[in-house]
SEMIMI-657018 format. One record per residue: x, y, z of N, C-alpha, C, O in turn. Coordinates in pm, whole numbers, padded with zeros to 5 digits, always signed. Layout:
REM residues N
XYZXYZXYZXYZ ...
END
This chain:
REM residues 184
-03645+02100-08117-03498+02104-08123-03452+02250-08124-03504+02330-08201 -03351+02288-08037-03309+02447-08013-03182+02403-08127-03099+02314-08146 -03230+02536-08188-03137+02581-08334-03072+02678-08305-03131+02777-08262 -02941+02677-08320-02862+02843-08233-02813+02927-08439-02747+02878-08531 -02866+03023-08430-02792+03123-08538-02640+02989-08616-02571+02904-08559 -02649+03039-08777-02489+03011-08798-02398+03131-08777-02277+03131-08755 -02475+03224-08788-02371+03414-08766-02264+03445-08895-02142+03461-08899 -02342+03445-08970-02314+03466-09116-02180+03595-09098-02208+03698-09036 -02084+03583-09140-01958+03670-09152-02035+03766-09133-02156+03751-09117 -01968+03893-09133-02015+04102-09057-01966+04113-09187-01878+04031-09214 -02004+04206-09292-01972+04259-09380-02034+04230-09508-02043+04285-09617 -02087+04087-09436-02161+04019-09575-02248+04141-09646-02313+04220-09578 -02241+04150-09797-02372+04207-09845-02509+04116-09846-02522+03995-09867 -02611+04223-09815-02758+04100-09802-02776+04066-09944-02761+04137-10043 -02814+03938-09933-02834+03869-10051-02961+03907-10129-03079+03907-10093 -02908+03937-10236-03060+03998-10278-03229+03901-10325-03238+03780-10348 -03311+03977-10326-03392+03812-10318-03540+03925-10394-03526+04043-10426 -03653+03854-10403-03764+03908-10503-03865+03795-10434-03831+03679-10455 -03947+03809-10379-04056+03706-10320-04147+03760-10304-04145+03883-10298 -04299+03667-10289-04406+03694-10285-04500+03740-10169-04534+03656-10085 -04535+03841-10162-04597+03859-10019-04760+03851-09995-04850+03920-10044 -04764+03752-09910-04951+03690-09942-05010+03785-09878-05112+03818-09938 -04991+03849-09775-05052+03990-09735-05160+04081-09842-05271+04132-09824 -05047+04068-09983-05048+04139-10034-05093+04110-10209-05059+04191-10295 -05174+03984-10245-05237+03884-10345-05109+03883-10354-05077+03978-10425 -04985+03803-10305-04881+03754-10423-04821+03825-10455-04726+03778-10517 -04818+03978-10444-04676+04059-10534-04572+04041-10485-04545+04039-10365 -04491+04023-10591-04372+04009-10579-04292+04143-10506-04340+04254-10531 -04186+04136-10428-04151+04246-10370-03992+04219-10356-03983+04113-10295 -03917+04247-10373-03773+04289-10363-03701+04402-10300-03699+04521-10331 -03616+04306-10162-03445+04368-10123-03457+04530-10125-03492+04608-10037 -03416+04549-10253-03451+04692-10344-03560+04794-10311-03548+04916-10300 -03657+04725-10299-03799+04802-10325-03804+04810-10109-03820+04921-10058 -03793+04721-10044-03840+04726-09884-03767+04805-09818-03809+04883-09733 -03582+04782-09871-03460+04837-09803-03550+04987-09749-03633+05063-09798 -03473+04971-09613-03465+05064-09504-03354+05201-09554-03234+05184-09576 -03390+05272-09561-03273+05455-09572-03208+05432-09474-03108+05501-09489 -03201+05382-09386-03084+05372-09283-03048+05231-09234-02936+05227-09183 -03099+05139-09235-03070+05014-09224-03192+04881-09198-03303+04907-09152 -03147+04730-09238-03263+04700-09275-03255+04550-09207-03168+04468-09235 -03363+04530-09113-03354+04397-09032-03409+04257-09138-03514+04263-09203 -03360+04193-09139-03401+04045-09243-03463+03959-09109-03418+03959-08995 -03562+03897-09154-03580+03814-09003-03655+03705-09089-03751+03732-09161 -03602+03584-09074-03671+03432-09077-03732+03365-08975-03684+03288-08891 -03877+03414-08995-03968+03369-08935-04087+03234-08943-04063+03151-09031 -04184+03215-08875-04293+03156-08938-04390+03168-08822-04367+03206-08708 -04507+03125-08878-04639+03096-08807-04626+03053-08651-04624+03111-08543 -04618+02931-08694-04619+02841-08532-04508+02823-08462-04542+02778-08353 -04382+02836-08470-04273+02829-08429-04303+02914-08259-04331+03033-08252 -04290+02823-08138-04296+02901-08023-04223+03008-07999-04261+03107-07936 -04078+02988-08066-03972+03078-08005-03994+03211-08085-03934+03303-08029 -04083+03265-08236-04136+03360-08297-04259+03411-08218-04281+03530-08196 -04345+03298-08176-04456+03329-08084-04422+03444-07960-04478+03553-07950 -04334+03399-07883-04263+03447-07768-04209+03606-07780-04221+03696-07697 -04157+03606-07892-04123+03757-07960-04186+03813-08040-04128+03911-08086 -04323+03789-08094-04386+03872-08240-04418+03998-08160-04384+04106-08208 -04500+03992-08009-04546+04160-08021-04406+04246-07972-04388+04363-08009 -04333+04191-07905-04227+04314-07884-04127+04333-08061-04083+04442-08098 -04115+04220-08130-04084+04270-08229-04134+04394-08306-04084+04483-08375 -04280+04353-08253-04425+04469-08369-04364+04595-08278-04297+04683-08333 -04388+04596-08154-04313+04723-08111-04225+04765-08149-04243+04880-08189 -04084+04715-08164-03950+04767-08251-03968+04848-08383-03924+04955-08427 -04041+04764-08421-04088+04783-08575-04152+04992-08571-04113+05095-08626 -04250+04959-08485-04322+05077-08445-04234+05231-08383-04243+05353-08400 -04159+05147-08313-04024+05262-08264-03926+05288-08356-03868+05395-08344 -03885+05194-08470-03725+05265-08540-03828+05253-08664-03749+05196-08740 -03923+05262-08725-03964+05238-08850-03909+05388-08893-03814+05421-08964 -04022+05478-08812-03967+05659-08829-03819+05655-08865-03762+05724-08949 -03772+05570-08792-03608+05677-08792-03483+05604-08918-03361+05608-08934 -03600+05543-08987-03512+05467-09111-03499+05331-09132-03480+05273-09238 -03510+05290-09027-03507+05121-09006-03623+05055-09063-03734+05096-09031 -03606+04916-09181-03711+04875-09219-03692+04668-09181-03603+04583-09186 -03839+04678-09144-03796+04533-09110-03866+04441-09257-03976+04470-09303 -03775+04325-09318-03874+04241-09421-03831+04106-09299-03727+04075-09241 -04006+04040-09299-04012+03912-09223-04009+03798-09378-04059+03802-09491 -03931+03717-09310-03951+03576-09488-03953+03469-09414-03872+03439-09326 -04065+03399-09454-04112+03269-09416-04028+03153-09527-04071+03137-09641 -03928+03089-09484-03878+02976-09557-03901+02802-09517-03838+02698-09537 -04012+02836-09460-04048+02651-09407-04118+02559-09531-04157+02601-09640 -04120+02475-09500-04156+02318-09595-04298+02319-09568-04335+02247-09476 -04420+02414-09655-04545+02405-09557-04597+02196-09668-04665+02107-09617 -04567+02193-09736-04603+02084-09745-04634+01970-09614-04734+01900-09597 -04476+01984-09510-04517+01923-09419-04557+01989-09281-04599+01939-09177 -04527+02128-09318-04586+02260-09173-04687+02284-09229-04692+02407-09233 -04807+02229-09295-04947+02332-09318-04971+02464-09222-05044+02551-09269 -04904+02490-09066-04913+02591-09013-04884+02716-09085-04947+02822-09088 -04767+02676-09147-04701+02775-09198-04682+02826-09374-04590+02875-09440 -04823+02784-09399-04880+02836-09520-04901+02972-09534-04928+03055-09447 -04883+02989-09683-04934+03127-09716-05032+03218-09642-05029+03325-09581 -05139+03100-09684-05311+03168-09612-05274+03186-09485-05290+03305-09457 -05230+03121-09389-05153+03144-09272-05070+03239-09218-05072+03289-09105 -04988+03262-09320-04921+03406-09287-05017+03496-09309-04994+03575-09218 -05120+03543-09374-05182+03633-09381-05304+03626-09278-05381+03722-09284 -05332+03534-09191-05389+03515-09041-05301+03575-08964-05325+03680-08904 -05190+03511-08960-05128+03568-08803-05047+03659-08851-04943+03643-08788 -05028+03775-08949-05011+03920-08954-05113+03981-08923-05096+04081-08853 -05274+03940-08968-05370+04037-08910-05369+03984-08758-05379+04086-08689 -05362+03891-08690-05410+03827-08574-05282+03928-08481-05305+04007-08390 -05152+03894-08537-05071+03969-08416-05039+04133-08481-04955+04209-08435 -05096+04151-08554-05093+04366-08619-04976+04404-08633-04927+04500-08574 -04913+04323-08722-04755+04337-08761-04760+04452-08901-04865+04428-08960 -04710+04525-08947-04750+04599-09097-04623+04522-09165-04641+04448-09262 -04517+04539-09119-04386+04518-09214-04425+04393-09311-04523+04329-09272 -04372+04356-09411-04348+04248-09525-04369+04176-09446-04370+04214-09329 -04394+04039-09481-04398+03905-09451-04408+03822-09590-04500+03804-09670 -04276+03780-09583-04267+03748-09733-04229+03572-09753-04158+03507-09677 -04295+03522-09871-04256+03350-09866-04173+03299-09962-04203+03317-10080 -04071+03236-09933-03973+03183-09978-03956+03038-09984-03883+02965-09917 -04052+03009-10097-04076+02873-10096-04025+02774-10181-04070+02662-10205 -03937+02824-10218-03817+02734-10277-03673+02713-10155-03587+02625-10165 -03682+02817-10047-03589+02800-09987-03473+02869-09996-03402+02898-09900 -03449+02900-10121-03338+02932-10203-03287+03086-10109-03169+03119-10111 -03393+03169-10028-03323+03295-09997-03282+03265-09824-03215+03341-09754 -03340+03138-09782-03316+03117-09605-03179+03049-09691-03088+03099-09625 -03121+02976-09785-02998+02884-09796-02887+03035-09837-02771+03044-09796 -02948+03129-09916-02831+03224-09886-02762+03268-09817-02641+03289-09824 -02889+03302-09687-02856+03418-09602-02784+03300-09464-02762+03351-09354 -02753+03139-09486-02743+03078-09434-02829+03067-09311-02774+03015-09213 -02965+03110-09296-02995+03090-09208-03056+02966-09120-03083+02854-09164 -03065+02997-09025-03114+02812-08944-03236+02781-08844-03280+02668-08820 -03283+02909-08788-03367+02881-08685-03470+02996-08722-03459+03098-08790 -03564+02945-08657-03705+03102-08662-03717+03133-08505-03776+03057-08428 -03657+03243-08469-03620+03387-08561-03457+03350-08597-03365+03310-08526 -03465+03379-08720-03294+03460-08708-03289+03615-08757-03351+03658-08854 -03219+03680-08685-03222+03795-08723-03071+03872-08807-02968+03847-08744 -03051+03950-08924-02993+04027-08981-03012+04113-09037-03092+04148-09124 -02897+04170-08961-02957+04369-08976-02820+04393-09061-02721+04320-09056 -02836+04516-09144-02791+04560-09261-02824+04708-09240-02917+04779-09201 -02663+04720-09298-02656+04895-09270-02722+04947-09415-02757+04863-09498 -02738+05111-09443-02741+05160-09543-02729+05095-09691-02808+05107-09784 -02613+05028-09687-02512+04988-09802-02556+04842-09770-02459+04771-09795 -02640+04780-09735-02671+04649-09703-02539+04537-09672-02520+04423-09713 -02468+04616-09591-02357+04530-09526-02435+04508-09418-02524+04584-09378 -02401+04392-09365-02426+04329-09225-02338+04341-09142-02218+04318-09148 -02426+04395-09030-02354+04482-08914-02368+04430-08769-02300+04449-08668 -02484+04356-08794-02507+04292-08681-02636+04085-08700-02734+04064-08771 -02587+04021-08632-02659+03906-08658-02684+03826-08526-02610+03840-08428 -02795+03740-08526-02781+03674-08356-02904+03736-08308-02972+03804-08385 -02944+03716-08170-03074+03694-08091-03113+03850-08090-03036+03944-08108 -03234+03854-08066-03312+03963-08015-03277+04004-07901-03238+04120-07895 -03282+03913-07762-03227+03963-07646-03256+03821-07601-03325+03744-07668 -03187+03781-07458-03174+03681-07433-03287+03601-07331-03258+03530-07235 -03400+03628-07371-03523+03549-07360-03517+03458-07429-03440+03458-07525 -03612+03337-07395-03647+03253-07452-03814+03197-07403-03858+03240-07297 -03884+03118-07471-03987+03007-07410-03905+02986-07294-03782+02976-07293 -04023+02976-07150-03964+02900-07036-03856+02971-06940-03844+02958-06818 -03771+03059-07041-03672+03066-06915-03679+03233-06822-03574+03274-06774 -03814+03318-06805-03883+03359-06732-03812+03508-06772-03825+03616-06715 -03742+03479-06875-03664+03645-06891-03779+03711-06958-03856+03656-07037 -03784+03852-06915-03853+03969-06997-03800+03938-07178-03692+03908-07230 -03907+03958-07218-03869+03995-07383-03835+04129-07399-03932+04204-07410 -03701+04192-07406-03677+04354-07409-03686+04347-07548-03796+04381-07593 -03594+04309-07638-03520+04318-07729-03396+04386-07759-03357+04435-07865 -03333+04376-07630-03238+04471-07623-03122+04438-07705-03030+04519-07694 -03106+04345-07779-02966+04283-07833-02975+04439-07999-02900+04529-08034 -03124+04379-08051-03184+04471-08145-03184+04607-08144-03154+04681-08237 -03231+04647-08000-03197+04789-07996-03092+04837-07981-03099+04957-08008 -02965+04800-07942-02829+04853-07921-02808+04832-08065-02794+04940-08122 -02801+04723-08147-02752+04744-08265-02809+04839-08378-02728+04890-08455 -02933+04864-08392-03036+04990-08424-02962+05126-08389-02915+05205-08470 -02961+05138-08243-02890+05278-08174-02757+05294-08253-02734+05380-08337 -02658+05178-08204-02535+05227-08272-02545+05259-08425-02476+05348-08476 -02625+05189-08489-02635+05253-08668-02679+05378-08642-02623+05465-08709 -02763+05414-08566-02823+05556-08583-02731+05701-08546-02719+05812-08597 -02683+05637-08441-02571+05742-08377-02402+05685-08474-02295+05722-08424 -02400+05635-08548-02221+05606-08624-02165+05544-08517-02042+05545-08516 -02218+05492-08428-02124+05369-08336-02080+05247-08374-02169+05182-08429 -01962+05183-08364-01922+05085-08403-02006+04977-08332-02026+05002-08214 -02079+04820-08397-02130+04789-08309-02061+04647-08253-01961+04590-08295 -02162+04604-08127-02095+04495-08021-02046+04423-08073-02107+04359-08160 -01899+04396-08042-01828+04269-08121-01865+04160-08064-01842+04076-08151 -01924+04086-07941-01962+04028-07874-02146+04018-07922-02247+04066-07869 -02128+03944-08030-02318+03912-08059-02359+03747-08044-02307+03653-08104 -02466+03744-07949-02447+03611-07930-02610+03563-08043-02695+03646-08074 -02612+03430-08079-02666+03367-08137-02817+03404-08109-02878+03419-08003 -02852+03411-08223-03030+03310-08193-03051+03215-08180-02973+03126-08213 -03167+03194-08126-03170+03033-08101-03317+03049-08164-03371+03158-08183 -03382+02907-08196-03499+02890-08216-03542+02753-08280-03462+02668-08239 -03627+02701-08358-03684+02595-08374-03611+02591-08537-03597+02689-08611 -03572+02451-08566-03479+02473-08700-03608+02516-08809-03730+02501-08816 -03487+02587-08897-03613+02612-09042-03628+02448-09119-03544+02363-09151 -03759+02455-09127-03834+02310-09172-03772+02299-09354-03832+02343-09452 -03654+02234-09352-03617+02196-09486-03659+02128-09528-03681+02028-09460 -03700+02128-09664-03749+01994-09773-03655+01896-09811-03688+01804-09886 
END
């Protein structure tokens, strides 16, 4: 089922959150502690989801290009692994070493931080300025599974650029789409 973004209001502050990162035995890690010096991508992801599949290495690239320049990405897994066993803990810590991602990958297994940030599909993406206002929300670039477009990420990098240079950014942000987050 294609899940399009809800596009959480521009201004929102990011919701603050404290979760466990299996990467990492379980420490707990917090908002606070990951935030980016210049701005900070939130992305609801998971394991098996095709439409995350389709984007993990050009994401890992992004990651690799704006990490230097201030930008920090936290990935949070909010699926139901009760009935996704894909998308288990032990699992996330496979396919971070399998696809060579460094950033967080963090689990949210009460749900409680994907129902804040209202999010709906894997990927959704929200980026947050300095001051963790949200500045920009919606697709990576307009690839998908199937429909033969390049994965640029260009939606990501214009909104990245304009934080970096004080540009106001695209009022025109269109949705993510992706596979719904697996609610309990």
């Amino acid at each position: 089922m294609n899940t399009p973004s809800n596009m959480l209001a521009l201004g929102t502050k990011a919701p603050f959150f404290e979760l466990p990162n299996p990467s990492k035995s379980n420490e707990v890690q917090s908002l606070d502690d990951l935030k980016g010096e210049k701005g900070t991508l939130v992305i609801f992801m998971c394991n098996h989801c095709p439409f995350v599949l389709h984007i993990i290495d050009k994401l890992t690239e992004l990651y690799e290009d704006y990490n230097e320049a201030g930008i920090e990405f936290i990935a949070i897994n909010s699926n139901n692994v009760e009935k996704y066993p894909a998308d288990s803990p032990e699992k996330m810590i496979e396919f971070q070493i399998e696809r060579k991602f460094d950033f967080p990958y963090l689990y949210d297994e009460s749900q409680a931080i994907a129902k804040a940030y209202d999010a709906a599909c894997t990927p959704d993406f929200f980026f947050f300025d300095d001051k963790l206002d949200l500045v920009y929300r919606g697709q990576m670039d307009d690839s998908r599974p199937g429909n033969h477009k390049e994965v640029t990420g260009e939606d990501l990098i214009i909104a990245f650029e304009n934080l970096l240079i004080g540009e106001p950014q695209e009022e025109m942000q269109r949705p993510s789409m992706g596979c719904n987050i697996k609610w309990k």
